[in-house]
N, C-alpha and C positions, 0 to 999 in steps of 0.2 A: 504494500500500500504506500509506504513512504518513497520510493522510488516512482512510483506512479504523481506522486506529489510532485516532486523534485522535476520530472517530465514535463507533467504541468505550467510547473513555473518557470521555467527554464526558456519552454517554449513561448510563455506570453513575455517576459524580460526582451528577449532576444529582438523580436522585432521595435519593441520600445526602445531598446539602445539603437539598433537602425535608426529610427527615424528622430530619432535625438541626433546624428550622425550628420545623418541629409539634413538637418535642418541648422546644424553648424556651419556645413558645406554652402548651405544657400546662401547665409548669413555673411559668410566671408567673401561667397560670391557678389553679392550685392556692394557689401564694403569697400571691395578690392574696384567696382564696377565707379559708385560713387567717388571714389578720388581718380580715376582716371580720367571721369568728366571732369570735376574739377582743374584738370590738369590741362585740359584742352582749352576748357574756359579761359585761364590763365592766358597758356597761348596764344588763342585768337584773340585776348586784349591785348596783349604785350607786340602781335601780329597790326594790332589796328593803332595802338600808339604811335608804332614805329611810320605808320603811314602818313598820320599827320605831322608826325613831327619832317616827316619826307619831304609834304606838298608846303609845311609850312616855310620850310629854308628853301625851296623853289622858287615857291614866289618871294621870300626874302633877296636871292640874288637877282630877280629879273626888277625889283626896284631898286637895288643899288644904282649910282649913277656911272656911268660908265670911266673911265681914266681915260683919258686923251693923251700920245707923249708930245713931249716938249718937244719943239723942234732948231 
């Protein structure tokens, strides 16, 4: 009888540590998921900064006034 117990229980544990497992698994997957967006975000700001800062000294050189040489 006590073997049949131990069977029992054995067999309902087992799947509940599984899905304790998978659901660690998700868990870090989503984790792991959320900072790489993050990471992009970053990115495509640091992506879009650098562009204005681009268009902004463009049009900074095309108002400079031009030098002339001495002749």
């Amino acid at each position: 009888m006590s073997k049949a117990l131990i069977a029992i229980a054995t067999s309902l544990t087992l799947p509940a540590a599984g899905t304790a497992s998978a659901q660690i698994g998700k868990a870090a997957f989503e984790a792991t998921d959320a900072a790489q967006h993050k990471i992009e975000e970053k990115q495509a700001d640091s992506r879009a900064a650098n562009n204005v800062k681009s268009a902004i000294t463009r049009a900074a050189r095309r108002l400079r006034p031009t030098r002339r040489r001495a002749r």
